[in-house]
MDAnalysis code that builds the backbone (N, CA, C; Angstrom):
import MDAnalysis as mda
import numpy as np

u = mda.Universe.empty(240, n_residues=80, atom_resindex=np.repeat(np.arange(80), 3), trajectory=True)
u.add_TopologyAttr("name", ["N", "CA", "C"] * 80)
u.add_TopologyAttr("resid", np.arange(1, 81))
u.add_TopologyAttr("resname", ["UNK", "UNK", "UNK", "UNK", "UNK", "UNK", "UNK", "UNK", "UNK", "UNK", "UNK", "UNK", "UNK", "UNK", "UNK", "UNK", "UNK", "UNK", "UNK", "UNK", "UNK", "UNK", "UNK", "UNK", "UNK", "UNK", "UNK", "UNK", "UNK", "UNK", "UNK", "UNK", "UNK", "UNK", "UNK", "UNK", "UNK", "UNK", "UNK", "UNK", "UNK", "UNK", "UNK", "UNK", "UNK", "UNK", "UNK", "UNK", "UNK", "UNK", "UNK", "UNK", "UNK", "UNK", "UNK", "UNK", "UNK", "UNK", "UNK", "UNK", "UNK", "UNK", "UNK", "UNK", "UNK", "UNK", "UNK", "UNK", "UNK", "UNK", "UNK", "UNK", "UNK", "UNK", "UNK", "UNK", "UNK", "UNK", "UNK", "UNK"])
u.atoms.positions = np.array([
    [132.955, 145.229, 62.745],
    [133.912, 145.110, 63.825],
    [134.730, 146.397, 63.898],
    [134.807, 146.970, 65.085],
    [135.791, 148.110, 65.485],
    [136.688, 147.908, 65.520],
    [137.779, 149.350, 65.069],
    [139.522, 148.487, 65.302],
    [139.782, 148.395, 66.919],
    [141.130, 148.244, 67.294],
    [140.962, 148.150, 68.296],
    [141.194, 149.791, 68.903],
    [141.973, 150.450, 68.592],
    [142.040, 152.274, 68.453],
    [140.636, 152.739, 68.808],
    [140.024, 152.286, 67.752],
    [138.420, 152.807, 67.969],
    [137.809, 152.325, 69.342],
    [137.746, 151.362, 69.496],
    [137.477, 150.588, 70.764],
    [137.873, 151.353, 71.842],
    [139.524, 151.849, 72.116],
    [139.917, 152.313, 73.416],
    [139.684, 153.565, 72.923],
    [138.962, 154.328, 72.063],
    [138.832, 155.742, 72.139],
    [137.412, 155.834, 72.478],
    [136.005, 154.732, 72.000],
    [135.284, 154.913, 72.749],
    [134.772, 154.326, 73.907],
    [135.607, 153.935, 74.766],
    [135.672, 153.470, 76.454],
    [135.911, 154.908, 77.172],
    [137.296, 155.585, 76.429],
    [137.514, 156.976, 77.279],
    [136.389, 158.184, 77.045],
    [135.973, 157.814, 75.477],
    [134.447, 159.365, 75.284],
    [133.630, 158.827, 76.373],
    [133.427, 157.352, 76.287],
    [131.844, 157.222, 77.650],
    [132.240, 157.222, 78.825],
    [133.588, 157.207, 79.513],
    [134.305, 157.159, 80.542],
    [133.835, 158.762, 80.993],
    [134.658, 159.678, 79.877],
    [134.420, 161.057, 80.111],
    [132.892, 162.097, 80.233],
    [132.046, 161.008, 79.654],
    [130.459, 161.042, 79.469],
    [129.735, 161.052, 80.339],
    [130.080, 159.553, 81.059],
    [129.628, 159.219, 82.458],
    [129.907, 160.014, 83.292],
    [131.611, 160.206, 83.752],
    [131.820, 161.264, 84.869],
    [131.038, 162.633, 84.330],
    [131.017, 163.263, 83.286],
    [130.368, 164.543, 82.987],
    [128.489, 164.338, 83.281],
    [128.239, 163.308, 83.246],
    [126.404, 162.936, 83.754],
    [126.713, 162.754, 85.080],
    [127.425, 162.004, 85.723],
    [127.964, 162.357, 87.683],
    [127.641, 163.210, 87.540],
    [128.527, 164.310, 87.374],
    [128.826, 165.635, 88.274],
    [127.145, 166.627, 87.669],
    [126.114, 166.676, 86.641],
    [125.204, 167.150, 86.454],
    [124.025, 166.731, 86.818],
    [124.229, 165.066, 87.415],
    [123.075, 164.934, 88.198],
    [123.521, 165.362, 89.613],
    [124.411, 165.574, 89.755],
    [125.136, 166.076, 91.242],
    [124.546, 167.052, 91.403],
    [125.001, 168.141, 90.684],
    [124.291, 169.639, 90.722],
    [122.499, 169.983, 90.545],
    [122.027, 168.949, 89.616],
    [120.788, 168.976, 89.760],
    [120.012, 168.450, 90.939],
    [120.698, 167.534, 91.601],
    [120.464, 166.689, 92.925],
    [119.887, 167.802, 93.836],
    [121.469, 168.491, 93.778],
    [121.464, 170.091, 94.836],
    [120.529, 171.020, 95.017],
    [120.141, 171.008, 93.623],
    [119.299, 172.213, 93.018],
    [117.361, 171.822, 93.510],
    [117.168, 170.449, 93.260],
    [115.979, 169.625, 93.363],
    [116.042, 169.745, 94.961],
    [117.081, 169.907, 95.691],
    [116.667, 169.938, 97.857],
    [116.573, 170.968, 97.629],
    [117.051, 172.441, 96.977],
    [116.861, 173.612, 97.341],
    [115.456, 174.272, 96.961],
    [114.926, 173.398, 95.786],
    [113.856, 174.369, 95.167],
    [112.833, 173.172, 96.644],
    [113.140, 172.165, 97.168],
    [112.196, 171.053, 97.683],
    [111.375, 172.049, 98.946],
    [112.190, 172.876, 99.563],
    [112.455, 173.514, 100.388],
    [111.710, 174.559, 100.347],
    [111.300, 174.758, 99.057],
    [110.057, 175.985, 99.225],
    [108.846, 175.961, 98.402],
    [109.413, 174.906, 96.970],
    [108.253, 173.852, 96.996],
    [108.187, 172.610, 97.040],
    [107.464, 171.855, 98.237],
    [108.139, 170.547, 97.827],
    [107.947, 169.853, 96.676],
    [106.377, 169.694, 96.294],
    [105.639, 168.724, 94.950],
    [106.398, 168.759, 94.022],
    [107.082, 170.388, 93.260],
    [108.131, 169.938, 92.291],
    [109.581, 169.555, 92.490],
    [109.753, 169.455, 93.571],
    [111.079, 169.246, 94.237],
    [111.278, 167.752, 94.459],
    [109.895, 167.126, 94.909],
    [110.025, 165.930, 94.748],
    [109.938, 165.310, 93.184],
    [109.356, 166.015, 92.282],
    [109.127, 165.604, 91.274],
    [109.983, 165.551, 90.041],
    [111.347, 166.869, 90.185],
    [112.393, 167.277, 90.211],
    [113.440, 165.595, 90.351],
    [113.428, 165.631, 91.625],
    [114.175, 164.483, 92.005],
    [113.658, 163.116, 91.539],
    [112.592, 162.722, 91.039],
    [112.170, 161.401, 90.845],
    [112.886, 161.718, 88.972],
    [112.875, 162.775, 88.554],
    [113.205, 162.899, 87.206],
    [114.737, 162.498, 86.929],
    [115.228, 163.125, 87.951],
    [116.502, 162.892, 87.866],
    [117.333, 161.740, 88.095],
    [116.131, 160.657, 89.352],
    [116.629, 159.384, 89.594],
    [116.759, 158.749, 88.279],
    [115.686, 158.964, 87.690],
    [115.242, 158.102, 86.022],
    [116.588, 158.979, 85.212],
    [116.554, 159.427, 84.926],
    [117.733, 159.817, 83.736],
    [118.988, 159.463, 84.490],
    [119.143, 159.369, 85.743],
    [120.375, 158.568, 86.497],
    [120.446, 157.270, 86.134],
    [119.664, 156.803, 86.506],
    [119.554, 155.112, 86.405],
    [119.693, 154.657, 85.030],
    [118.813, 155.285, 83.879],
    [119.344, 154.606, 82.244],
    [120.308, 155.406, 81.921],
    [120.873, 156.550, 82.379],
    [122.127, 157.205, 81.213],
    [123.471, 156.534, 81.975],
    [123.574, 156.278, 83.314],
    [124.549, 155.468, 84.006],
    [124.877, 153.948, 83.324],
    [123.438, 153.532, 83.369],
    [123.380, 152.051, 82.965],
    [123.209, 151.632, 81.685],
    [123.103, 152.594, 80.553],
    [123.671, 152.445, 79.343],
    [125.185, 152.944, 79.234],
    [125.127, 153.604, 79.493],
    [126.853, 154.156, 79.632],
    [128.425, 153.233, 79.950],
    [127.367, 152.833, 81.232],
    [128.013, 151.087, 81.546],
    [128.182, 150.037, 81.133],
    [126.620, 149.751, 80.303],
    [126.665, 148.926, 79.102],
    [127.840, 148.801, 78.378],
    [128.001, 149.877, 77.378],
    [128.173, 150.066, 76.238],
    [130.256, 150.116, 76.226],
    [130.788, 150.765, 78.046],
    [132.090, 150.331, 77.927],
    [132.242, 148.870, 78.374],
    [131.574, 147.937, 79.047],
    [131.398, 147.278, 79.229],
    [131.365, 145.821, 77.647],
    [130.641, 146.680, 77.187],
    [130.727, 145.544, 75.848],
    [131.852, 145.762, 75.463],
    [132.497, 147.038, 74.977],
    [133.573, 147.015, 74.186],
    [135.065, 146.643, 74.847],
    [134.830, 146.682, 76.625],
    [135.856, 146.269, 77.115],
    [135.902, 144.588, 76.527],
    [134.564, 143.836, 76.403],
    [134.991, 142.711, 76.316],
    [135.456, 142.063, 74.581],
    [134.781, 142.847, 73.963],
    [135.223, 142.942, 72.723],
    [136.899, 142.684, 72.817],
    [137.762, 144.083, 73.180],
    [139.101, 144.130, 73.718],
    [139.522, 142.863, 74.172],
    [138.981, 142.104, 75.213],
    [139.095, 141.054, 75.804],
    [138.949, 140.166, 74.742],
    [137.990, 139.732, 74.091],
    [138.064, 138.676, 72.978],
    [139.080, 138.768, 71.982],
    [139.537, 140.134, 71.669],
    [140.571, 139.725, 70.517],
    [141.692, 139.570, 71.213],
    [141.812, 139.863, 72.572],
    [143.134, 139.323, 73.017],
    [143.168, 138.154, 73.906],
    [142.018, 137.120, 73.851],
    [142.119, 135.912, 74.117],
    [142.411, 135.890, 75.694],
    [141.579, 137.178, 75.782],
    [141.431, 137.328, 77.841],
    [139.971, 136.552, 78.013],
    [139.595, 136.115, 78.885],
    [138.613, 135.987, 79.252],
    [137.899, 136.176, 80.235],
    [136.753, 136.883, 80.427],
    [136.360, 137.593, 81.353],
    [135.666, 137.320, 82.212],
])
């Protein structure tokens, strides 16, 4: 069991994790229309890569504050 310190320090590292994977699939997003544009095949292929590392690093990320928010919630007899 985590204290609870530990708990709200790692909600804000994956908080800060997540927004820092935003903003680099953002830029890679950008980067995947520009290269699409002169080639498409890796441009599309580019972008299907990036959907996939979007979709599980978001949705573990989510997970994982997600559990510990409720953790938080159980020792303080919130219910969610």
């Amino acid at each position: 069991m985590y204290s609870e310190a530990n708990l709200h320090r790692y909600i804000d590292e994956s908080r800060r994790s997540r927004r820092g994977l935003s903003i680099g699939l953002s830029f890679a997003t950008f980067l995947a229309l520009l290269v699409s544009l002169s080639h498409p095949g890796i441009g599309i292929r580019m972008l299907g890569l990036i959907g996939v590392i979007a979709g599980a690093g978001l949705w573990i990320l989510t997970a994982h504050i997600n559990d510990w928010e409720g953790q938080l919630a159980r020792r303080n007899g919130v219910s969610r």
